[in-house]
C-alpha positions as CSV (number, residue, x, y, z in Angstrom):
1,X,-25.7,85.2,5.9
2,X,-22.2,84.7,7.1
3,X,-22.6,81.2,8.6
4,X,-23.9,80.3,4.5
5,X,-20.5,82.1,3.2
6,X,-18.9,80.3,5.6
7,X,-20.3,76.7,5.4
8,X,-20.1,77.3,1.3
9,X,-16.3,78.4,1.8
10,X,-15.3,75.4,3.7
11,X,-17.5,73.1,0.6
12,X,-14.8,75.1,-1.7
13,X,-12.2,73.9,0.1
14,X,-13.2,70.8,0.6
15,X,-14.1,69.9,-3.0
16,X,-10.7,72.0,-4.4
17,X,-8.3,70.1,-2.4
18,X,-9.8,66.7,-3.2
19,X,-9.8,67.4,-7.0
20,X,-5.7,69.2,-6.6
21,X,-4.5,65.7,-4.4
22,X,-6.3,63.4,-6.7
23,X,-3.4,60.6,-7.8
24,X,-5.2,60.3,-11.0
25,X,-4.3,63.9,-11.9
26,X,-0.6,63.1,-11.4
27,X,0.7,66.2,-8.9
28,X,1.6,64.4,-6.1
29,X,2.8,60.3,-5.9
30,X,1.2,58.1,-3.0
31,X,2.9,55.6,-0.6
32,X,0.8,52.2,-0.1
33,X,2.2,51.8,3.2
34,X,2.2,55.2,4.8
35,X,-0.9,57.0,3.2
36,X,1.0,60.0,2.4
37,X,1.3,61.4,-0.7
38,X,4.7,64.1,-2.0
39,X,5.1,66.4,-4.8
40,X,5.1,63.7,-7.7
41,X,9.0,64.8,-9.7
42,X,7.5,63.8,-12.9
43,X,4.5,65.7,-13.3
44,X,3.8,67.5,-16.6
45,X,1.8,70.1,-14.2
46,X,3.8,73.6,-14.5
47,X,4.8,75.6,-11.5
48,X,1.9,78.1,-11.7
49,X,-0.2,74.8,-10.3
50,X,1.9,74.4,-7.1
51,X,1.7,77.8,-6.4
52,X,-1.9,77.6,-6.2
53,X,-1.9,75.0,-4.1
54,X,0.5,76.7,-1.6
55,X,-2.0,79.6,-1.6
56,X,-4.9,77.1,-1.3
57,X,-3.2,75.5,2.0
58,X,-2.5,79.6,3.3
59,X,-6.2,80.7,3.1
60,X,-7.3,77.6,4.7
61,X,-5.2,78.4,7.6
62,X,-6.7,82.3,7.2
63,X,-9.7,81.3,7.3
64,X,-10.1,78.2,10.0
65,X,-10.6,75.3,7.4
66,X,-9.1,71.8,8.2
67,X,-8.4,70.0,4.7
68,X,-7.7,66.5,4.4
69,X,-4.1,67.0,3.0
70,X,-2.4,63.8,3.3
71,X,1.5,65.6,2.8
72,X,3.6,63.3,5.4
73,X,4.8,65.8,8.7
74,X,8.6,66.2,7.7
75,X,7.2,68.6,4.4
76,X,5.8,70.9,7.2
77,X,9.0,71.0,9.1
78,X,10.5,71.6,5.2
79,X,7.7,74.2,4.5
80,X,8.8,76.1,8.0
81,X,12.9,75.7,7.3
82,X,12.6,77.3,4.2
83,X,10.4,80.9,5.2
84,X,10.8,84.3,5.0
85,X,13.3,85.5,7.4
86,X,12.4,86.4,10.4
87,X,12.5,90.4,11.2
88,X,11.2,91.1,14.5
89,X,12.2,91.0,18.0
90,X,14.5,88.4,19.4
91,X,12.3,85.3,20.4
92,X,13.4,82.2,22.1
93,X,11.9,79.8,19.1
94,X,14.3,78.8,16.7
95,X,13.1,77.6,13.0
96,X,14.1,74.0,12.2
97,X,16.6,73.2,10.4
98,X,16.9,72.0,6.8
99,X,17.6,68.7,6.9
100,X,16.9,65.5,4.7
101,X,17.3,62.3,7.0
102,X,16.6,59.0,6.7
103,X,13.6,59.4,9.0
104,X,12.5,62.0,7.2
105,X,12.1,59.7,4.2
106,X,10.5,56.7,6.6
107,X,7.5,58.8,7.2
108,X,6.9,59.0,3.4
109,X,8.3,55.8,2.2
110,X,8.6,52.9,4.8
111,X,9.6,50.2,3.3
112,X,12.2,52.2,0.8
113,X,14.0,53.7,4.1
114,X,13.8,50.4,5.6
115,X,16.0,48.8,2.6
116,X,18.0,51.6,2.6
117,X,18.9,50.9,6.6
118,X,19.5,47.6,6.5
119,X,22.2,48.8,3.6
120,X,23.8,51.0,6.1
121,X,23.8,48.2,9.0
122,X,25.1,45.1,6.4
123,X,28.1,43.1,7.9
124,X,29.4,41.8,4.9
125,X,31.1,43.4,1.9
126,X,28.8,46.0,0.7
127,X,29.8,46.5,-2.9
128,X,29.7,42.4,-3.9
129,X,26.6,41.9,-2.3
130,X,24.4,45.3,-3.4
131,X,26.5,45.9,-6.3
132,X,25.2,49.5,-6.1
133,X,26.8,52.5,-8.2
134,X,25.9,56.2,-6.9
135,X,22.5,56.0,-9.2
136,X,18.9,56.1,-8.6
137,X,16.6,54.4,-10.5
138,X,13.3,55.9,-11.1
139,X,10.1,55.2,-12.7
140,X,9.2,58.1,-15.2
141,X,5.2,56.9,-16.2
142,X,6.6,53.3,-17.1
143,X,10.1,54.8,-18.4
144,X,12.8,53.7,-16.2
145,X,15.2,56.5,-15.8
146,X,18.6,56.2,-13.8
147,X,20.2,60.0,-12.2
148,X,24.0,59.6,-10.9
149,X,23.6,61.2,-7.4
150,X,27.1,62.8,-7.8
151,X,29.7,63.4,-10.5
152,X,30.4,60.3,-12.3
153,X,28.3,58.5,-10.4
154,X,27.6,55.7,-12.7
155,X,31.2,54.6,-12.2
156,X,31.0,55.1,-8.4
157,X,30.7,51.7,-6.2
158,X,28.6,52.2,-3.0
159,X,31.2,50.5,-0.9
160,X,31.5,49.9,3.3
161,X,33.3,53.3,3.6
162,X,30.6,55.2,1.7
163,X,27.2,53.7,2.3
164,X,26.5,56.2,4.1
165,X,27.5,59.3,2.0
166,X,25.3,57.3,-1.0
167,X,22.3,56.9,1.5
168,X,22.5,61.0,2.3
169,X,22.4,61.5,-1.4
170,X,19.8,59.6,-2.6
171,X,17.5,60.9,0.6
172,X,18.4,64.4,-0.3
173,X,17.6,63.7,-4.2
174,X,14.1,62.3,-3.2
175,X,12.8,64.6,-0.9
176,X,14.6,67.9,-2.2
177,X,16.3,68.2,-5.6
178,X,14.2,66.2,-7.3
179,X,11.5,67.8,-6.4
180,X,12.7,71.6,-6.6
181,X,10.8,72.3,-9.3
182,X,7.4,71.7,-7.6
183,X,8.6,72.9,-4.0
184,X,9.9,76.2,-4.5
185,X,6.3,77.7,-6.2
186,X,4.5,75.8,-3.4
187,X,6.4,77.5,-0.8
188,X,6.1,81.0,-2.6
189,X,2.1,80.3,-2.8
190,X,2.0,79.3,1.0
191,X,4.0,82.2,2.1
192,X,2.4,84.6,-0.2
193,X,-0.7,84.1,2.5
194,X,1.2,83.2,5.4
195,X,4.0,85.7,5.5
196,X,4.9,87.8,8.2
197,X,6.6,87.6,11.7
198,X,3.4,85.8,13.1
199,X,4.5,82.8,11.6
200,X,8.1,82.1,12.9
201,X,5.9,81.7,16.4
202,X,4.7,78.1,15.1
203,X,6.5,74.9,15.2
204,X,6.2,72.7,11.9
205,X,3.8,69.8,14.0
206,X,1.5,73.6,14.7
207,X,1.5,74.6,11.1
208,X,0.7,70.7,10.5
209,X,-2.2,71.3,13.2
210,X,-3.5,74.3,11.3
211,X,-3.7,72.5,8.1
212,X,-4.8,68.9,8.8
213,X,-6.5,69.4,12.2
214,X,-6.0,67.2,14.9
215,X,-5.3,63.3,14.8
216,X,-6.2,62.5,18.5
217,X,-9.0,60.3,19.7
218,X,-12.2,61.2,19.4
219,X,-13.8,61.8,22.4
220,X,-17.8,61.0,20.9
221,X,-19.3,62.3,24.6
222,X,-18.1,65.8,23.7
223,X,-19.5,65.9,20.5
224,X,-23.1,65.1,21.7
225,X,-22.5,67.9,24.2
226,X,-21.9,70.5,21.6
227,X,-24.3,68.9,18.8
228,X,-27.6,70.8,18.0
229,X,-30.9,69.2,16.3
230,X,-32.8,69.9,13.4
231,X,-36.4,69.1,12.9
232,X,-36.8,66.9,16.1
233,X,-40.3,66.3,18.2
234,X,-39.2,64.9,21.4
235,X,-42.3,66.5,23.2
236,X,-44.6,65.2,20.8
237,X,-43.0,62.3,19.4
238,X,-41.3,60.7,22.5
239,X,-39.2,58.0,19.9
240,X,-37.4,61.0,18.3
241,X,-35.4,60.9,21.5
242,X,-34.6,57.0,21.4
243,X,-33.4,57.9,17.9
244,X,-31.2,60.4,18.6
245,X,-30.0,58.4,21.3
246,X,-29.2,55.5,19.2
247,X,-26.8,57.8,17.2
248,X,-24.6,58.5,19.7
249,X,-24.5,54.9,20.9
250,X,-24.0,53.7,17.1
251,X,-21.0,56.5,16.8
252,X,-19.4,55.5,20.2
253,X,-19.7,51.7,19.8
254,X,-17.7,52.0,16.8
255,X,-14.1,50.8,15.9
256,X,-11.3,54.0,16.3
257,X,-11.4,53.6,12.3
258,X,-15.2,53.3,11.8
259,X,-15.3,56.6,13.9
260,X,-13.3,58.6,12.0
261,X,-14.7,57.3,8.6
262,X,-17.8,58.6,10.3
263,X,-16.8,62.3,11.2
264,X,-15.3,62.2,7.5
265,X,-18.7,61.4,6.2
266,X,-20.3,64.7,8.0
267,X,-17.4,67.2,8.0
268,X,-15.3,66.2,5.1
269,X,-12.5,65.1,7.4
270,X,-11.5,62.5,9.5
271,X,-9.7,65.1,12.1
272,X,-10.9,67.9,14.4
273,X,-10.0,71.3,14.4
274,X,-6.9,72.7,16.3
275,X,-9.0,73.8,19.1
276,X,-10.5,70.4,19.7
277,X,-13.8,68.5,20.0
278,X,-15.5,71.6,21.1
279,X,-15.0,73.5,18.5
280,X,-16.7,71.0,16.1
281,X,-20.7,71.9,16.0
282,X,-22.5,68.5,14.4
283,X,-25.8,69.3,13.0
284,X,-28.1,66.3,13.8
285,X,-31.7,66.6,11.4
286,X,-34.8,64.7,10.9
287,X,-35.5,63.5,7.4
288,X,-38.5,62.3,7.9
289,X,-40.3,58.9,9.3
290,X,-39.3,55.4,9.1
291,X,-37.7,54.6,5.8
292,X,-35.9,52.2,3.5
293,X,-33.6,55.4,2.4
294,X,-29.7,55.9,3.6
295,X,-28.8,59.0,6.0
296,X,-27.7,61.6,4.1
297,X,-24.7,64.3,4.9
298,X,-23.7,68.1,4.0
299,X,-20.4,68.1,4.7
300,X,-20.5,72.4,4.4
301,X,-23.0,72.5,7.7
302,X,-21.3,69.6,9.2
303,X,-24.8,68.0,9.3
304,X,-25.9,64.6,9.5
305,X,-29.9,64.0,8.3
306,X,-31.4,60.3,10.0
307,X,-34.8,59.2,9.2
308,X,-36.6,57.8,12.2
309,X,-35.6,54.3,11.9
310,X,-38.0,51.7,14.2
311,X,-34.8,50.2,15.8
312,X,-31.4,50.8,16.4
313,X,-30.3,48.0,14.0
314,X,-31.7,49.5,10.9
315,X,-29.9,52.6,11.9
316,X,-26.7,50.8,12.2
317,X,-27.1,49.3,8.8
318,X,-28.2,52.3,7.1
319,X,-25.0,54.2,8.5
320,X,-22.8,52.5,7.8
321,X,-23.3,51.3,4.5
322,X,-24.2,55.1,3.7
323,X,-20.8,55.6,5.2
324,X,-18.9,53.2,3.2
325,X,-20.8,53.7,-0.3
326,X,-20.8,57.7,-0.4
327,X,-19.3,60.7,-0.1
328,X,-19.6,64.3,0.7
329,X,-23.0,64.8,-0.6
330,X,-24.0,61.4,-0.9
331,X,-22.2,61.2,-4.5
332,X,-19.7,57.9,-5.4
């Protein structure tokens, strides 16, 4: 009975964080390039929403669940900057500071960080060639709407002697004040979960661990040692071995990317857990005999369910375009 709480727990999650990150729902903007997504400044969502999701993003740490949460890794060093104060014994870890750089910004926005750089680096005469007052321009639903980044900042040039004073404030408007409004009751939900001296033992890429799982390779051999089998005859169906076989071989064959677009399609994320490839059980079931139907996933047992296709092509075929056209439970 626990294993089902469990396995119907991490559905929740699953299905709860997709719907909250959604773009078309408008809390948080995406980047094109960098396939991270930030609390969106604009939203017409009110604060009690982002605390939710704090909370949401604190019980999955609680309770073991990996979430595909695309937040870029400089909000987790921001997340761990801004906790409760530490009250224990003296440790040797120190929290991180802060900060709003200009790398910061690169890990969200690329090619906006990259602009402003080659501002900062220009040889010429800065204020004839950018013609740049201490303004930023955004893009409110279609509205274009300019904020002066300092007092009277509509009549202040960006010039060669304060490029870099307007490149600090416009990083610090983007990735902090703009978005106070949506950070501060996200941090209160996180930390209403998370509190507590435990956490000052963490550095931000840990917490980012926790969350998001891990990003390194897959290592395919390990997870056929740890896999278990569902519904399989290998005494008295010999070929139910070849097919299992062919499985593995498919999923170790594959591209880095086809891999993880694989593990996504039978866990619900592209990432292990923290503790690694061992810790990741893959349920492997027989559907049945030979047919012209797609493999089918439940992304709550971390289960994959194959037919027993005559040859390793059709199983190819049927995997990946199941992989491709579907989702969680086999749903566009």
């Amino acid at each position: 009975m626990s294993d089902d709480f469990s396995r119907l727990r991490k559905e929740w999650f699953l299905l709860l964080v997709r719907e909250v990150f959604d773009p078309e729902h408008g809390m948080f903007v995406y980047d094109e390039d960098s396939r991270y997504c930030y609390f969106n400044p604009h939203t017409y969502e009110t604060s009690d929403q982002y605390f939710l999701v704090g909370v949401v993003l604190g019980l999955a740490i609680y309770n073991s669940t990996i979430l595909d949460v695309a937040l870029p890794p400089f909000a987790f060093r921001k997340l761990l900057a801004s906790a409760p104060k530490y009250t224990g014994p003296s440790i040797s870890l120190s929290r991180p500071s802060a900060t709003h750089t200009l790398s910061d910004l690169a890990e969200f926005r690329p090619a906006l960080a990259s602009g402003l750089q080659k501002l900062l680096d220009y040889d010429g005469d800065v204020e004839d060639t950018f013609c740049r007052d201490f303004v930023i321009e955004n893009d409110r639903y279609g509205q274009p709407v300019q904020v002066p980044l300092c007092p009277d900042g509509e009549g202040k040039a960006v010039t060669n002697n304060n490029r870099g004073e307007f490149v600090e404030l416009y990083v610090r408007y983007l990735l902090d004040t703009s978005v106070s409004r949506q950070f501060e009751p996200f941090k209160r939900g996180f930390f209403s979960v998370c509190g507590g001296n435990a956490l000052s033992l963490f550095r931000p890429e840990e917490i980012e661990l926790l969350i998001r799982g891990s990003d390194e390779g897959l290592d395919v051999a390990t997870l056929q040692a740890v896999a278990i089998y569902d519904g399989w005859k290998e005494t008295d169906r010999p070929e139910d071995g070849a097919v299992i076989a062919w499985f593995w071989e498919i999923f170790a064959e594959a591209t880095v990317r086809e891999q993880r677009a694989l593990l996504s399609f039978i866990t619900g994320s592209d990432r292990l857990p923290a503790m690694g490839a061992t810790s990741l059980i893959i349920k492997v079931s027989c559907l049945g005999d030979d047919t012209r139907r797609f493999p089918l996933a439940r992304t709550c047992f971390n289960m994959i369910g194959l037919y027993r296709y005559r040859t390793k092509q059709t199983m190819r075929s049927r995997i990946w375009t199941a992989v491709t056209e579907s989702e969680g439970f086999g749903l566009k």
